[in-house]
C-alpha positions as CSV (number, residue, x, y, z in Angstrom):
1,X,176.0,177.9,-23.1
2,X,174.1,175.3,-25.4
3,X,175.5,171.8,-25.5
4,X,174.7,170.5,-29.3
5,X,174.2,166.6,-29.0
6,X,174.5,164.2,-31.7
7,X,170.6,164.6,-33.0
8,X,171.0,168.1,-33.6
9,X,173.7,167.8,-36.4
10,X,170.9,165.5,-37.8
11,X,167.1,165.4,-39.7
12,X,164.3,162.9,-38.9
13,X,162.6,161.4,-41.7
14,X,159.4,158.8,-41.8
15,X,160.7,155.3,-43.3
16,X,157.9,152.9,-41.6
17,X,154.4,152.9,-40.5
18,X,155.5,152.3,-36.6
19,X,158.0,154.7,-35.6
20,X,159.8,152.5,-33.7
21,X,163.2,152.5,-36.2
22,X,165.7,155.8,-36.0
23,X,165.7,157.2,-39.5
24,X,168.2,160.3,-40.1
25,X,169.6,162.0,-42.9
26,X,172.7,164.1,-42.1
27,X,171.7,168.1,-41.4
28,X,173.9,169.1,-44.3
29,X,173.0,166.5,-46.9
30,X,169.5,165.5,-46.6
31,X,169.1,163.7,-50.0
32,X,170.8,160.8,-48.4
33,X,170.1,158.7,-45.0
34,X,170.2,155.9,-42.5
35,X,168.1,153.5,-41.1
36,X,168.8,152.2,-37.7
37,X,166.5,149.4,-36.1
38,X,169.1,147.6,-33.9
39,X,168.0,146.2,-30.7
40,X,164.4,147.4,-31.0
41,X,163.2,143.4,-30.1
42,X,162.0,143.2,-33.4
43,X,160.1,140.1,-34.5
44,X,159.9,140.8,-38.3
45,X,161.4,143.0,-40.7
46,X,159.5,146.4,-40.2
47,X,156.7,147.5,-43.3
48,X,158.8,150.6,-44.5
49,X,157.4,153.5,-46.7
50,X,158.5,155.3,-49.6
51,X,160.6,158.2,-49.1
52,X,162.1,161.4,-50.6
53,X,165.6,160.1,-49.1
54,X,168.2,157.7,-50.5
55,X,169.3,155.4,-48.2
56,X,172.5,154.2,-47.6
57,X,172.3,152.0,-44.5
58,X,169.3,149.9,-43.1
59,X,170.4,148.4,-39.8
60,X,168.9,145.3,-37.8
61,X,171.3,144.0,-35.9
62,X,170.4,142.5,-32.6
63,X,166.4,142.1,-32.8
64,X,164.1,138.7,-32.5
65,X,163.7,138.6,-36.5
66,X,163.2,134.7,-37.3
67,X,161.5,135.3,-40.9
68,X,162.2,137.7,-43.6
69,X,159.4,137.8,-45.9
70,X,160.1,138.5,-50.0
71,X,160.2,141.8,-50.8
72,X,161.2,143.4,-47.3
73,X,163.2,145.9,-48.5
74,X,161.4,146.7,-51.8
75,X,159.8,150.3,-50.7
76,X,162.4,151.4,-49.7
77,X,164.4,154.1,-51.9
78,X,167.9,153.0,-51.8
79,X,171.0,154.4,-52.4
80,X,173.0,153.4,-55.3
81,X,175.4,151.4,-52.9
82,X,173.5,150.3,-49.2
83,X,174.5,148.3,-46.6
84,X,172.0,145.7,-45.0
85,X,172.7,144.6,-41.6
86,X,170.7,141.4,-40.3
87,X,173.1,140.0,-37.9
88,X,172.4,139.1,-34.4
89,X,168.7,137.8,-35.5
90,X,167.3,134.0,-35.0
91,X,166.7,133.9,-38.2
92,X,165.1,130.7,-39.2
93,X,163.5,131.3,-42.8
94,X,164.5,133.2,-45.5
95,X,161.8,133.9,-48.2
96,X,164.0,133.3,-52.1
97,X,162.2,136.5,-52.9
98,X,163.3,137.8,-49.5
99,X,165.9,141.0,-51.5
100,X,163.5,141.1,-54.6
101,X,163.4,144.4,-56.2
102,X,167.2,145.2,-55.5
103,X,168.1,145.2,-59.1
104,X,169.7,148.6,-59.6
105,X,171.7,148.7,-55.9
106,X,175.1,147.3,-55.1
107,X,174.7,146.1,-51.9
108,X,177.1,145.1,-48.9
109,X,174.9,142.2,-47.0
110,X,175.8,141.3,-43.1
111,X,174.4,138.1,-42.8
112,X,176.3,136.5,-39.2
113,X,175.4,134.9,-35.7
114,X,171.7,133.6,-37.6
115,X,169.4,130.0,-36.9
116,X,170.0,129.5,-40.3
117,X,171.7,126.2,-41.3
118,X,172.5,126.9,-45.3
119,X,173.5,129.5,-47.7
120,X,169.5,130.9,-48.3
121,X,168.8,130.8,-52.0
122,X,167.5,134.5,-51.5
123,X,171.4,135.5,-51.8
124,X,170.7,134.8,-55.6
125,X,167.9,137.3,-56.1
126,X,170.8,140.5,-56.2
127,X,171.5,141.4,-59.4
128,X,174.9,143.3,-57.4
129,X,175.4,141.9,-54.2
130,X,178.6,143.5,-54.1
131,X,179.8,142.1,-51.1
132,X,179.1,139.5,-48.5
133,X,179.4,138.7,-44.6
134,X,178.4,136.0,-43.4
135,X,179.3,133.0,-40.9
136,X,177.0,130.4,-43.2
137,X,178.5,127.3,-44.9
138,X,178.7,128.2,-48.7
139,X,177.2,126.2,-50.9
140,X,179.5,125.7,-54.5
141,X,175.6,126.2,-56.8
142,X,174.9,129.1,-55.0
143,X,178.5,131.0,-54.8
144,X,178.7,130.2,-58.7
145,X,175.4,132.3,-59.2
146,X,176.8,135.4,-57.0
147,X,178.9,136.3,-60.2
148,X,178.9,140.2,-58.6
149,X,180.5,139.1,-55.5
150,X,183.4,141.1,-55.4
151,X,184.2,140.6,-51.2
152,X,183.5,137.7,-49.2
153,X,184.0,138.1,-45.4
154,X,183.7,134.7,-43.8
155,X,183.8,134.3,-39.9
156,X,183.2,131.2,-37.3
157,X,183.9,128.8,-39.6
158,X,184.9,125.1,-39.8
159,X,187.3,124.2,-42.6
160,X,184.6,122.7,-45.4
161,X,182.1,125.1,-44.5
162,X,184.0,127.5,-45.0
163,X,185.9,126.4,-48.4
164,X,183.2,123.9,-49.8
165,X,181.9,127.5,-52.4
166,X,185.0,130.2,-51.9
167,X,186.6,128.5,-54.7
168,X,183.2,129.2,-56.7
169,X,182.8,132.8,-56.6
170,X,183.4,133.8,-60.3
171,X,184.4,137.4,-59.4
172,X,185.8,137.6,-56.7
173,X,188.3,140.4,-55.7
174,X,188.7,140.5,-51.8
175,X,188.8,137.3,-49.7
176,X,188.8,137.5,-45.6
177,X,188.9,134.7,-43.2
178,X,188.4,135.5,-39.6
179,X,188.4,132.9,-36.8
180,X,187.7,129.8,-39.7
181,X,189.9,126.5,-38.9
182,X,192.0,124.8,-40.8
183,X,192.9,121.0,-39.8
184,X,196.8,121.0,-39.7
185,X,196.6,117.8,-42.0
186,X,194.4,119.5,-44.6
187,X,195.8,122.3,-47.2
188,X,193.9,125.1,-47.4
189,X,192.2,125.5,-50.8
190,X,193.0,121.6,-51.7
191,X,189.2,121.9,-52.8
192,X,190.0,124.3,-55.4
193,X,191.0,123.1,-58.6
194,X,190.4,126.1,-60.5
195,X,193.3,129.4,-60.3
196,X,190.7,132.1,-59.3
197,X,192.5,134.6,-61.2
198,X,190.3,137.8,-60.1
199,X,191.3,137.5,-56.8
200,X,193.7,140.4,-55.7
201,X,193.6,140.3,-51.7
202,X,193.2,137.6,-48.8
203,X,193.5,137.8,-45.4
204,X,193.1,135.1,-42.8
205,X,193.0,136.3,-39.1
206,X,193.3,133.7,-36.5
207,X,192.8,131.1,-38.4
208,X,195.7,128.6,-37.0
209,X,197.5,128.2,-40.2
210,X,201.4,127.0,-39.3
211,X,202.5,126.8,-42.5
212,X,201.6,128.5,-45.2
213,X,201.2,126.6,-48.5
214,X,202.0,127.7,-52.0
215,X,199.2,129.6,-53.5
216,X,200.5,130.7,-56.2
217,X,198.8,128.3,-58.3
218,X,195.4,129.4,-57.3
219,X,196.0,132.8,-56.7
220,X,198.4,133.6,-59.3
221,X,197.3,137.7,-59.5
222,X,197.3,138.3,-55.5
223,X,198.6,141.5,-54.9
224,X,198.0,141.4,-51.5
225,X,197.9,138.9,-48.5
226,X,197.8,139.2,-44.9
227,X,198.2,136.2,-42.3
228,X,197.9,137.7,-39.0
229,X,197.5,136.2,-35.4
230,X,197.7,132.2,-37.9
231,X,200.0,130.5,-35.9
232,X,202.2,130.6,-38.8
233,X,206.3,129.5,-38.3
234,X,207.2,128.7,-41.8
235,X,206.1,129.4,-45.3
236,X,206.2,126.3,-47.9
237,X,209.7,126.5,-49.8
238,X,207.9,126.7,-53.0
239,X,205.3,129.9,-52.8
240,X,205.6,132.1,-55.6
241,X,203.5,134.9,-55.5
242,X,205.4,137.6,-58.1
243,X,202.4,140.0,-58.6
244,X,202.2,140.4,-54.3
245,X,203.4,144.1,-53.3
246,X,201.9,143.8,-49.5
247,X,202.6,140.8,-47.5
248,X,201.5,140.8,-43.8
249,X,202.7,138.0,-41.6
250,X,202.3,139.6,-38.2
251,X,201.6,138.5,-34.8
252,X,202.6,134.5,-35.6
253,X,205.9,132.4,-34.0
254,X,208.5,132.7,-36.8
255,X,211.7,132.8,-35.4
256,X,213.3,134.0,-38.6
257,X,212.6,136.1,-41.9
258,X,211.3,133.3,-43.9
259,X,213.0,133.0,-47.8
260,X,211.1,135.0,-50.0
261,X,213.9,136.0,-52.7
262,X,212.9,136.6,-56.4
263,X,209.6,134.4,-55.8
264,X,208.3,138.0,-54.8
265,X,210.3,140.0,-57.0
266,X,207.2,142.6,-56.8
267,X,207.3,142.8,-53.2
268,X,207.1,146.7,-51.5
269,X,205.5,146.3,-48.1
270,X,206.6,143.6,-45.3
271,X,205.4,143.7,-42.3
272,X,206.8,140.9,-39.8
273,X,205.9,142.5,-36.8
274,X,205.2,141.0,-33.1
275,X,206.6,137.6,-34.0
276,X,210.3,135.9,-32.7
277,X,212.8,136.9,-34.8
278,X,215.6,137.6,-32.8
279,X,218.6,137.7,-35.6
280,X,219.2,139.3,-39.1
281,X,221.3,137.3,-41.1
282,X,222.8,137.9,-44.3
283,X,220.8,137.7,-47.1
284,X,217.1,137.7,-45.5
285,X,216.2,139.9,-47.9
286,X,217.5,138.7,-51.3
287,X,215.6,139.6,-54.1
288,X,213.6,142.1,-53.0
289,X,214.9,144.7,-54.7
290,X,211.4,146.8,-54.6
291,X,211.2,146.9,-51.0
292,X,210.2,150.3,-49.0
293,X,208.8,149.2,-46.2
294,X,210.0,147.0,-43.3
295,X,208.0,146.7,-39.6
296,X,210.2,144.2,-37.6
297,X,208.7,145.9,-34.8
298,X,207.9,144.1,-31.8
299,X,210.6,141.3,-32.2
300,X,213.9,140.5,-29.6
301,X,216.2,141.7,-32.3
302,X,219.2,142.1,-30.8
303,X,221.9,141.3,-34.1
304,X,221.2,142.8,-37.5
305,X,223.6,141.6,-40.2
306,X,226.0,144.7,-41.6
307,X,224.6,143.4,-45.4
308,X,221.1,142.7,-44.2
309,X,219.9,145.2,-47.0
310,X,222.3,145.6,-49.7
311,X,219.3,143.9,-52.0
312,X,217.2,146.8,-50.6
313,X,218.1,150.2,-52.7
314,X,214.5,151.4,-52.2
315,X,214.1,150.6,-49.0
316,X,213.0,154.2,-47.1
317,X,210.7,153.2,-44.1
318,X,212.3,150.5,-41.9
319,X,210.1,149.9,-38.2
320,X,212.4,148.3,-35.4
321,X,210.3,149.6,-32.5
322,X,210.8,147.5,-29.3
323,X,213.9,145.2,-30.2
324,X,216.4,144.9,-28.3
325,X,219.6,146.7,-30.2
326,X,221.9,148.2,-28.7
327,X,223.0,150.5,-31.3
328,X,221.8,151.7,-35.1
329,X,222.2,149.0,-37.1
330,X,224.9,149.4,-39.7
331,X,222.9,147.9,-42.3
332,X,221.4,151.0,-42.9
333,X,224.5,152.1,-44.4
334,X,223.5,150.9,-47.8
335,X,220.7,153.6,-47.8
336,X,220.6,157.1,-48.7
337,X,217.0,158.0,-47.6
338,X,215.5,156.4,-44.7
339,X,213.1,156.8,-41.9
340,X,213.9,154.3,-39.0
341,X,212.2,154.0,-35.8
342,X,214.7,152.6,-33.1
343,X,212.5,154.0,-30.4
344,X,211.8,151.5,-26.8
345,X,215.4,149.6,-27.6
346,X,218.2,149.8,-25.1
347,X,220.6,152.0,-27.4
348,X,223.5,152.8,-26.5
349,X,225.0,156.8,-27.4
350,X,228.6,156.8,-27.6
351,X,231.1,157.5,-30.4
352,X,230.5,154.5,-32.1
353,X,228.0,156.3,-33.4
354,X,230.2,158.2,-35.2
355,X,229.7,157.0,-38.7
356,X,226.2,158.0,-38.8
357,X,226.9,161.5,-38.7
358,X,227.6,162.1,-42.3
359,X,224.3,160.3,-42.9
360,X,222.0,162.5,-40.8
361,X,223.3,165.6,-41.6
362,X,224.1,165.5,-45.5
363,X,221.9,162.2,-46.7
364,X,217.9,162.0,-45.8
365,X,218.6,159.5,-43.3
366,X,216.0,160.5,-40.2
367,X,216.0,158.0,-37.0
368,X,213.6,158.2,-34.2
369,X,213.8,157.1,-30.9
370,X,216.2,158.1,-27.2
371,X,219.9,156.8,-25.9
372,X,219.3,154.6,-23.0
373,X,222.2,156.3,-21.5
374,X,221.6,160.3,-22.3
375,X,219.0,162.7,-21.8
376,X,218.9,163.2,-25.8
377,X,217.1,162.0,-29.2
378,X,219.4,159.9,-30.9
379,X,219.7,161.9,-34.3
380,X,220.3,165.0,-31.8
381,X,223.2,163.0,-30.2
382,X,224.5,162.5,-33.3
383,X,224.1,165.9,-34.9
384,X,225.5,167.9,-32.0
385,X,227.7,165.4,-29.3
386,X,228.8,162.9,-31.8
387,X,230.5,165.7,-34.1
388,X,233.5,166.3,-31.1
389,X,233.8,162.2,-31.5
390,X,236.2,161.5,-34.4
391,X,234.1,161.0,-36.7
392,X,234.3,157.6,-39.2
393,X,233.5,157.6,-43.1
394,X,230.5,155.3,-44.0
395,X,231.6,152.2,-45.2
């Protein structure tokens, strides 16, 4: 028997005059293809050559590149949409002409972990640089001239070089933060004075945030945010983000669900996962009335509040994996069609489970996990065993 590798599911094709880069095209689709040139110990941008084949990725990651000339990339016949990687290169000198010719591409540029000390001007020479990566302090002339910018993925930054041209980007859709500090006396986006009303998504990921400010004012359309692995224990009293559908505050230290109420009266998706809430009051969830999905997964919950989610009608996917109940919440009595996943708590199967059996076998109410105490699922316990228990109406 024949063992196919990797290469043989692919075509070769000539892109440059030293064959030193890997230059495939997939063996089903050979209009289209890649270019890969990472760790090669590169000094310079190689001199490509015209092809037959669109390309869709040119990689040079991890070479020796210090200069990229203008035009580099000009022979090439690129894909409508292409991703450039030149990360991992000592690059010292950027040519402005350095992407001429791009005019008709929309292009995803990886710019990180470089010698270079600004924003090159040669980021202005795309007519769609769609989006951009890039661990370079921003400059507010240049971001106001990327007017096609719709992503900007920042990394390894310090607070004003990361901020001093976000708040410039014209277009801007989809803004991520990754390891980029923020003094605790400073407010994030202070420098902006402007609502950036295009922008729809932000994420910040370890970016030691503890509270999170109200950005409502600048981001008044945000549909989405995520805050993961921030720090975060609190969220200022006066956010109001009603257009946000997807909220992500996992991984931080609150010890509570903070407020939200009708300040996120469009709210769907919650996920509070891995933090320290160990208690369900009353309430938490006020206002929320488009809620479907809940993770509290990951959290010493060990009480849950019998009217935690009375405000909740919608609510069909609720995530409790590794708490610490005891038992199915009663909460969920409000609902009529649920998934909830109970599984890696301690809970207990006895009969005082026995008001869930109407709900499992007559309502869509499906939950997922084992007794501690029985060799059984706990929606079989409650199907089969439960039914000789006397069993309780809901309510």
């Amino acid at each position: 028997m024949t063992l196919r590798t990797a290469d043989s599911y692919k075509t070769r094709f000539n892109c440059q005059t030293e064959p030193l880069c890997r230059c495939y095209s997939p063996a089903d689709n050979t209009k289209y293809g890649t270019i890969n040139c990472s760790y090669m110990n590169l000094t310079s941008v190689p001199r490509f050559v015209p092809s037959t084949v669109y390309i869709t990725q040119v990689d040079l990651r991890n070479n020796n590149i210090r200069r990229v000339d203008a035009l580099a990339f000009v022979n090439l016949s690129l894909a409508s949409t292409v991703d450039i990687y030149l990360d991992e290169n000592p690059i010292e000198v950027m040519d402005d002409m350095a992407f001429g010719g791009l005019h008709n591409n929309s292009v995803n540029l990886h710019l990180r972990s470089t010698q270079l000390k600004v924003s090159p001007k040669a980021l202005t020479g795309f007519n769609n640089l769609y989006s951009l990566t890039t661990d370079l302090p921003l400059d507010s002339g240049i971001s106001a001239d990327l007017g096609s910018v719709k992503l900007l993925n920042l990394y390894n930054g310090s607070f004003g070089h990361a901020l001093n041209g976000t708040c410039h980007f014209p277009n801007l859709e989809f803004l991520m933060m990754t390891y980029v500090s923020f003094p605790i006396y400073v407010s994030p986006f202070s420098q902006c004075t402007k609502p950036m009303t295009s922008l729809r998504y932000v994420s910040l990921y370890f970016t030691a945030l503890p509270v999170v400010p109200n950005l409502g004012k600048l981001f008044p359309y945000l549909t989405g945010l995520s805050l993961r692995y921030d720090d975060v224990y609190a969220l200022s009293t006066d956010i109001n983000l009603p257009n946000l559908t997807r909220l992500a505050l996992s991984d931080n230290k609150l010890t509570s669900v903070p407020w939200l109420s009708s300040n996120f009266e469009r709210l769907q998706k919650l996920d509070l996962s891995n933090n320290r809430i160990s208690v369900i009051l009353s309430g938490s969830f006020s206002g929320l009335s488009h809620l479907t999905n809940l993770d509290l997964s990951g959290n010493p919950i060990s009480v849950i509040a019998e009217d935690a989610f009375k405000a909740t009608p919608k609510l069909n996917h609720f995530n409790l994996f590794q708490g610490e109940m005891t038992t199915v919440p009663r909460a969920i009595r409000h609902l009529t069609q649920l998934y909830i996943n109970v599984a890696s708590n301690p809970i207990q199967c006895t009969c005082d489970l026995a008001w869930l059996h109407h709900a499992v076998t007559s309502w869509d109410i499906r939950i997922s996990g084992f007794c501690q105490n029985a060799q059984h699922t706990i929606n079989d316990y409650i199907s089969l065993i439960v039914a000789y228990c006397q069993v309780q109406p809901i309510g």
